[in-house]
C-alpha positions in Angstrom: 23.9 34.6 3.2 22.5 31.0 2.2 22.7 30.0 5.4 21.0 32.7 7.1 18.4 32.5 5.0 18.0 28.6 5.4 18.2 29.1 8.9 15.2 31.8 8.7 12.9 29.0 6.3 14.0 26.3 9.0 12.2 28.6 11.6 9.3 29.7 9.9 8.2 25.8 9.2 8.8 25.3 12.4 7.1 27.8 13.7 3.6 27.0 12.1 4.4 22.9 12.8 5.6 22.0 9.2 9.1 21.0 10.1 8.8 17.4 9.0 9.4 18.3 6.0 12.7 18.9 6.6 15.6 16.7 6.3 16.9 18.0 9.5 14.0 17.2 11.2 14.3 12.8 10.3 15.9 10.7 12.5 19.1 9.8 11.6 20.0 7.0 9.2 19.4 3.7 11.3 18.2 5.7 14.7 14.8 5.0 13.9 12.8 3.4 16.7 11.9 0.1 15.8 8.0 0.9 17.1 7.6 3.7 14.1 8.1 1.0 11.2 6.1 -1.7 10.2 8.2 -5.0 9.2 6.6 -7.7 6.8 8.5 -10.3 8.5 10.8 -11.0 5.2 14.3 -10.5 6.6 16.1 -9.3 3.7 13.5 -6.9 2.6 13.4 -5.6 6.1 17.2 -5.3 6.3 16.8 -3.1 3.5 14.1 -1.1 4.8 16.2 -0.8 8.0 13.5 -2.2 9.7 10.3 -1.5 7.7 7.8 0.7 6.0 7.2 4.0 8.4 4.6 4.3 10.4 2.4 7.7 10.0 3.6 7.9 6.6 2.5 7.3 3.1 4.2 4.2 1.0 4.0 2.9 -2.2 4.4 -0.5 -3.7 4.4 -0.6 -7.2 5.0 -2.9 -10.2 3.4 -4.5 -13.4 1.1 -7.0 -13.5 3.0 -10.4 -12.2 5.3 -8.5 -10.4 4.6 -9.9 -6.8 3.3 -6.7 -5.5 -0.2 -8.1 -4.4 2.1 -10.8 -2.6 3.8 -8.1 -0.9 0.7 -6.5 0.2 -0.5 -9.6 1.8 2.6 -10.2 3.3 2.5 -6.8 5.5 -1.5 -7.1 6.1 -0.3 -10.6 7.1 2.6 -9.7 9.3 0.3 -6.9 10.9 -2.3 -9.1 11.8 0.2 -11.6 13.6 1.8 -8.9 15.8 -2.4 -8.4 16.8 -3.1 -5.4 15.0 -6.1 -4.0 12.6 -5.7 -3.7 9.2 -7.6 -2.4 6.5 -7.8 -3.1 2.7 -9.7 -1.1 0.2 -10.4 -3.2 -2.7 -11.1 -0.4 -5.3 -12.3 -3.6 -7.8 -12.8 -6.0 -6.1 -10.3 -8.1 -7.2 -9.2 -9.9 -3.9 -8.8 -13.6 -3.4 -9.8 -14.4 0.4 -8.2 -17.8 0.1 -4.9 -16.3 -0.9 -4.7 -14.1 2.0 -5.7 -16.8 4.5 -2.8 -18.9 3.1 -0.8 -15.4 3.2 -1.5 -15.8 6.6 -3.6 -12.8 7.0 -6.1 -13.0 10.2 -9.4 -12.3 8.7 -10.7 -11.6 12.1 -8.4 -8.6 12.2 -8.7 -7.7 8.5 -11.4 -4.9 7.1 -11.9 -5.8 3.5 -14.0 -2.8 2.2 -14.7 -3.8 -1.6 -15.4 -1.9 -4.7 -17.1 -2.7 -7.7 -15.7 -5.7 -10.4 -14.1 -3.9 -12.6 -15.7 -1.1 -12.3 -18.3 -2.3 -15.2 -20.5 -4.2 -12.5 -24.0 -3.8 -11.0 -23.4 -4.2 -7.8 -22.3 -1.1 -5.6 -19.9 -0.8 -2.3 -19.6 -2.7 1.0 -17.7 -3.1 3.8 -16.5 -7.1 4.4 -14.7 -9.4 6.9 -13.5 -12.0 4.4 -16.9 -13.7 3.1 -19.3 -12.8 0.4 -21.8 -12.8 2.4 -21.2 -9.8 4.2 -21.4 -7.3 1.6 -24.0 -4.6 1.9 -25.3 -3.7 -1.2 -25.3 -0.2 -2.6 -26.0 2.0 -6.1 -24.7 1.2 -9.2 -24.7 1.6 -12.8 -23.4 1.6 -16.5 -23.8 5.1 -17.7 -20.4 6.6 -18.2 -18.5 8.4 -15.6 -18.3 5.0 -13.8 -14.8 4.5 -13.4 -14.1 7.8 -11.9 -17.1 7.3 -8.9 -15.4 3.9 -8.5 -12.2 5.5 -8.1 -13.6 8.8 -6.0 -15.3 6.3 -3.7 -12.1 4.3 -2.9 -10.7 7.4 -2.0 -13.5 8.6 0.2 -13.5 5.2 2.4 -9.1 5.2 2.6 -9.8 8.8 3.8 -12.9 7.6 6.2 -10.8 4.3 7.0 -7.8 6.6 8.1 -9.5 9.1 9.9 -11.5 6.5 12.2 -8.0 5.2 13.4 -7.0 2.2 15.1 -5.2 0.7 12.0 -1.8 -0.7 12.1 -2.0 -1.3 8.4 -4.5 0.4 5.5 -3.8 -0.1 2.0 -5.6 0.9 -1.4 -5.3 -1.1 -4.4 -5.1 1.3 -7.4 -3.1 -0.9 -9.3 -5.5 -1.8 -12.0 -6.4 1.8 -12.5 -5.5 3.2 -15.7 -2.6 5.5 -16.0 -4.8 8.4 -17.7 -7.1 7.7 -14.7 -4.5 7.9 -12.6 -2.9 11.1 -13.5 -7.0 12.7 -12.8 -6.6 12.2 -9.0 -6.1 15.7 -7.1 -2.5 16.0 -6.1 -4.3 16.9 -3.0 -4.9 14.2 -2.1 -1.7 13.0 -0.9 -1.0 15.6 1.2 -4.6 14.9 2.8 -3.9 12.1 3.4 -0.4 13.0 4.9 -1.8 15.1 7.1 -4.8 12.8 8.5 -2.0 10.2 9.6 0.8 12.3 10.4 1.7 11.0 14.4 -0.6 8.2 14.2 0.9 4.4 14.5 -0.8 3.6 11.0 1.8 2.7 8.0 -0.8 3.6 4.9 0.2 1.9 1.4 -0.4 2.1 -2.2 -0.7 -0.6 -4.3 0.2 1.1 -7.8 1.0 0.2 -11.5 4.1 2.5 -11.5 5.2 5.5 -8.4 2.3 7.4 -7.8 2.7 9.5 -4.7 4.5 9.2 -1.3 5.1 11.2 1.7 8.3 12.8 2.3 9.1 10.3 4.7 7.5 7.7 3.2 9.3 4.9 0.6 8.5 3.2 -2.3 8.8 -0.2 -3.3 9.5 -0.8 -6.8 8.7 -4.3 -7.7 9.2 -6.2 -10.7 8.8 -10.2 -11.0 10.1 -13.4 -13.1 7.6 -16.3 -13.0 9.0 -19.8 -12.8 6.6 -22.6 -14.4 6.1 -26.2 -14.5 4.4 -28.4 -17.2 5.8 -29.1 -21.1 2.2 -27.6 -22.3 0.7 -24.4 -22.3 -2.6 -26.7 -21.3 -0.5 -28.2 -18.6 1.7 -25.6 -17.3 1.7 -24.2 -13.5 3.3 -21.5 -12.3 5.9 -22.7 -9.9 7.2 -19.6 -8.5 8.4 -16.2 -9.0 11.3 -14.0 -8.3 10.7 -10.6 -7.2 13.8 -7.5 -7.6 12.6 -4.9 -4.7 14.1 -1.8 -5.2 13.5 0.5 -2.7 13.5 4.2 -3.3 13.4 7.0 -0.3 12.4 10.7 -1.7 16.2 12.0 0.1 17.7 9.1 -0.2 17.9 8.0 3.3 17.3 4.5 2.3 18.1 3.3 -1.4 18.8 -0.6 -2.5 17.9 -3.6 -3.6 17.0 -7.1 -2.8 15.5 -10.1 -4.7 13.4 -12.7 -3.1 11.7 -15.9 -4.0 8.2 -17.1 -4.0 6.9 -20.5 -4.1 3.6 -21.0 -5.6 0.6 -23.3 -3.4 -2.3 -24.8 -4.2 -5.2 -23.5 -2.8 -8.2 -25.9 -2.3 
């Protein structure tokens, strides 16, 4: 009787073109073709991916403060850029460093930087950028409250834009500096949207998160968390000399599920 009537569901999301959410309808473990994931080029990470994060799916990486997840994000825009395709970042804060990602070795010339306002507490409104200052356009802004949750609605609105344009190997969305509270306000709609808009497409979308946030059912998440090395006998004189990063990765049916821990060696940056 279980069966039958599993075998009757099977057919009726089938039917109206929602099998993918189906277990049966994945490839199976290690059959995926290598064009429907997007590596970042860090071989033990990818090994444990089985390749790397899906194309046409939604992914998460997320982690505390420190705990290399902005590296790892500039790692797969990076690695997208070199294999010559688009990628797009929506800096909900504007918190990016374009001389990290150059060093990261992200091609700016194939890199939408859409940026957000400082904090959320700034004057200065939305844009759309290449990698310089200067080409920000200017938009409203303002102090009164509500602020945070424009900020935050307007991220999603350009992901949403961003996605539906197409074109994009790569599009991320930093929400990692968004407060939990804040956090726990967005729609659980919008997931699915989003789902939906890139379901097919060639375009691996990823969140950059404080903890797991939301992910499609074929998508992973990327649970980072970092130990900093430093250098210097002073707190006036220290440097941070590296960091190790644990990634755990986590698939919603458990088609993928390990860990790996990788090192990063701090640069300077002139």
């Amino acid at each position: 009787m279980a069966n039958l009537a599993r075998g009757a569901l099977e057919s009726a999301l089938r039917e109206r073109k929602l099998d993918h959410t189906l277990t049966t309808a994945l490839p199976p473990l290690g059959g995926t073709d290598p064009s429907a994931l997007a590596p970042l080029d860090i071989a033990a990470v990818d090994g444990c991916l089985l390749g790397g994060i899906p194309r046409g799916q939604l992914s998460e990486l997320s982690g505390p403060c420190s705990s290399g997840r902005t590296t790892f994000l500039l790692q797969l825009i990076s690695a997208a850029t070199r294999r010559g395709e688009i990628a797009a970042f929506v800096d909900t804060f504007d918190r990016l460093d374009v001389a990290s990602a150059a060093a990261a070795g992200v091609d700016l010339d194939r890199f939408l930087w859409i940026r957000g306002q400082n904090g959320g507490l700034g004057t200065g409104g939305w844009g759309l950028g290449t990698g310089s200052p200067e080409s920000r356009i200017p938009g409203p802004g303002s102090r009164h409250g509500g602020l945070l949750d424009r900020v935050i609605d307007r991220a999603l609105k350009a992901l949403n834009l961003v996605l539906q344009a197409g074109g994009f190997g790569m599009v991320a969305i930093d929400l990692a500096e968004v407060p939990p509270a804040d956090l726990r306000l967005i729609p659980l709609t919008t997931w699915p949207r989003v789902q939906r808009v890139i379901e097919g497409s060639d375009t691996a979308c990823v969140l950059l998160t404080p903890a797991p946030l939301a992910r499609s059912a074929g998508g992973l998440t990327l649970s980072l968390a970092g130990r900093s090395t430093w250098a210097g006998d002073s707190d006036r004189s220290r440097r941070l000399r590296g960091v190790d990063v644990r990634v755990r990765v986590v698939s919603p049916r458990k088609r993928i599920d390990g860990d790996v821990t990788v090192g990063a060696v701090a640069t300077d940056i002139h």
